[in-house]
C-alpha positions as CSV (number, residue, x, y, z in Angstrom):
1,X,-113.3,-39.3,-22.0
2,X,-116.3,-36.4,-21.6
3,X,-115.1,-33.2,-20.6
4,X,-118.0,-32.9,-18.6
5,X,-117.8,-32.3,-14.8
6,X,-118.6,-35.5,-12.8
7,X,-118.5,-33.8,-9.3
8,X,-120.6,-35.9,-6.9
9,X,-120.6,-33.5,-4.4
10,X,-123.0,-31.0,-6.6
11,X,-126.4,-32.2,-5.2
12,X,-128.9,-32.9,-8.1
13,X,-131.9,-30.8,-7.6
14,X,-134.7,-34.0,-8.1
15,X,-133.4,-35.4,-5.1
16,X,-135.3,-32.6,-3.3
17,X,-138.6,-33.1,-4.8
18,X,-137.8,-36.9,-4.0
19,X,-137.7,-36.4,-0.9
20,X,-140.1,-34.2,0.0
21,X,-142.5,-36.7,-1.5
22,X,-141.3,-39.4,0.0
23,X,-142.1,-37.9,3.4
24,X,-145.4,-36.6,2.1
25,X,-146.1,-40.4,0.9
26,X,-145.2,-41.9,4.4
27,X,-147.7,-39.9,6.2
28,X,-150.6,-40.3,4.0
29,X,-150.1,-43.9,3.3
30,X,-153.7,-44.8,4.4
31,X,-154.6,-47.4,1.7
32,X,-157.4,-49.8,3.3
33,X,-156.0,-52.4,6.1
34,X,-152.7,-50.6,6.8
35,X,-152.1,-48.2,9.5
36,X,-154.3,-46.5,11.6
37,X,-157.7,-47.5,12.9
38,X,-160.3,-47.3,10.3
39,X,-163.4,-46.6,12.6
40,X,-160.5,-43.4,14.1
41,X,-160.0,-41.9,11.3
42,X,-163.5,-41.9,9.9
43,X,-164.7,-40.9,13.2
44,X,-162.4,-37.7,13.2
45,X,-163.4,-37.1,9.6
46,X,-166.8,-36.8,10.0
47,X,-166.0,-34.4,13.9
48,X,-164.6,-32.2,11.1
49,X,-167.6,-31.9,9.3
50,X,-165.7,-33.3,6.3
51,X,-167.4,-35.5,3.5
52,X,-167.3,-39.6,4.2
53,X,-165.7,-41.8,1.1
54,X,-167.6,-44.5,0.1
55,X,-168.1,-47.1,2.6
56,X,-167.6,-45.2,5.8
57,X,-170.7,-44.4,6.5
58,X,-171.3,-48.1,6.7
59,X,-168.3,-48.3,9.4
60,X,-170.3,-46.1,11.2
61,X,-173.6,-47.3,11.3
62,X,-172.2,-50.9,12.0
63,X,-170.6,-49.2,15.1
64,X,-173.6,-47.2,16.3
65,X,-175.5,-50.5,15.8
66,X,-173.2,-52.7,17.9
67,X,-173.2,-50.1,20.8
68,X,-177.1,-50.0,20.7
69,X,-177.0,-54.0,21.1
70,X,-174.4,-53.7,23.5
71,X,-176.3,-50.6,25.4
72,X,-179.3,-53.0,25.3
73,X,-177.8,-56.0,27.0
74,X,-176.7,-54.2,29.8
75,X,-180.0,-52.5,30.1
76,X,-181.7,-55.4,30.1
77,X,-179.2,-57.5,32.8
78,X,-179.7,-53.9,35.1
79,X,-183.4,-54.6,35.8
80,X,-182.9,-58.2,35.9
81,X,-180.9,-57.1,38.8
82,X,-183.2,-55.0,40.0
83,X,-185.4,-57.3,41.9
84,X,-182.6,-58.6,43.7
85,X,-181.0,-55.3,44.6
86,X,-184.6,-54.5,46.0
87,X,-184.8,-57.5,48.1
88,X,-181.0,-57.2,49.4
89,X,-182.1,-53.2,50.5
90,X,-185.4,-55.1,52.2
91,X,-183.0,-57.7,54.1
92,X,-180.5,-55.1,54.9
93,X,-182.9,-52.5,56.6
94,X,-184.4,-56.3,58.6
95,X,-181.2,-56.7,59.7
96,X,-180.9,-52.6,60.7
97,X,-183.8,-53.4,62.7
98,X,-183.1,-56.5,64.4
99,X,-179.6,-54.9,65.4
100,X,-181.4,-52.0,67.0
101,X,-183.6,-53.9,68.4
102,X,-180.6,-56.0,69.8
103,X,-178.8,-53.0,71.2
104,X,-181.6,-51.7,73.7
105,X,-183.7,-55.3,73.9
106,X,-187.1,-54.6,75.2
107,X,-188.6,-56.2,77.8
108,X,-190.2,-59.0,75.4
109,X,-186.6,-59.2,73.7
110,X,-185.6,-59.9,77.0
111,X,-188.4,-62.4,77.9
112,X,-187.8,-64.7,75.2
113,X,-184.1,-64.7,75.8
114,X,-184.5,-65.8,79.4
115,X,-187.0,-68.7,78.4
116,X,-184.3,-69.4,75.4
117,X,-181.4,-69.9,77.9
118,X,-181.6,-73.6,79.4
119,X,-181.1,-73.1,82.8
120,X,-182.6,-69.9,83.8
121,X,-180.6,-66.4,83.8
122,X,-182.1,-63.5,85.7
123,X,-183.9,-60.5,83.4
124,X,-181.0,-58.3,85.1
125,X,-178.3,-60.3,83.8
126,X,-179.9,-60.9,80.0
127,X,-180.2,-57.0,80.3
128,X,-176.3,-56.5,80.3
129,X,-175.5,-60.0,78.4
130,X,-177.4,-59.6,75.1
131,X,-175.7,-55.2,74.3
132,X,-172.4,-56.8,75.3
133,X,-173.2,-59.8,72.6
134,X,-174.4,-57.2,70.2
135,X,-171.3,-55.0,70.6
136,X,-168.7,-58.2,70.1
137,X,-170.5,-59.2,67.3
138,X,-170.6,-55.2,65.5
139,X,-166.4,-55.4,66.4
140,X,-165.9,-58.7,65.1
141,X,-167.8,-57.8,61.8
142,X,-166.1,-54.9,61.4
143,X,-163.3,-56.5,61.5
């Protein structure tokens, strides 16, 4: 038998440096395709003003690129739209009008509703029927 001391509670001094680079190891383990987001990290690399490795300025322009095509297809569906959103505002300010026009009828208003009704209503009566019509049609759309 050794004479030598085989106390296991005497901690061996390498275990230190073990783990300290263990935990040193886990955070930097950034080898391609594991962990974090590539496009992330390069992106906060290059905020920093720090040099790019090989390759990640690629990562980079392939991103600016696919937001310019993506900037671009929206651009281009916007005025494809914008006819439309024209011609909506020109049928929406009609209808503005014809409402108005509706909610104090002038006498022609008026004339054409009494030859519209089939059996003959009185101007006087058209004058209180059509703003009452007008009124339960603004409540009801409202609604």
């Amino acid at each position: 038998m050794s004479s030598a001391p085989t106390d296991c509670r005497v901690p061996d001094p390498s275990d230190k440096l073990d783990a300290k680079a263990d935990g040193q190891f886990q955070q930097v383990n950034r080898r391609a395709g594991y962990g974090d987001d590539r496009l992330d990290r390069i992106i906060a690399t290059a905020r920093k003003g720090w040099t790019l490795a090989a390759g990640e300025g690629l990562v980079l322009v392939q991103e600016i690129d696919r937001l310019r095509k993506g900037k671009e297809i929206v651009t281009s569906m916007l005025y494809e739209q914008v006819p439309l959103l024209n011609q909506l505002q020109d049928e929406n300010a009609n209808l503005k009008a014809i409402l108005a026009a509706l909610r104090e009828p002038s006498e022609k208003v008026l004339l054409a509703a009494v030859e519209a009704v089939r059996y003959g209503a009185s101007y006087a009566a058209l004058m209180h029927c059509i703003p009452a019509a007008v009124e339960a049609a603004e409540r009801e759309a409202s609604v």
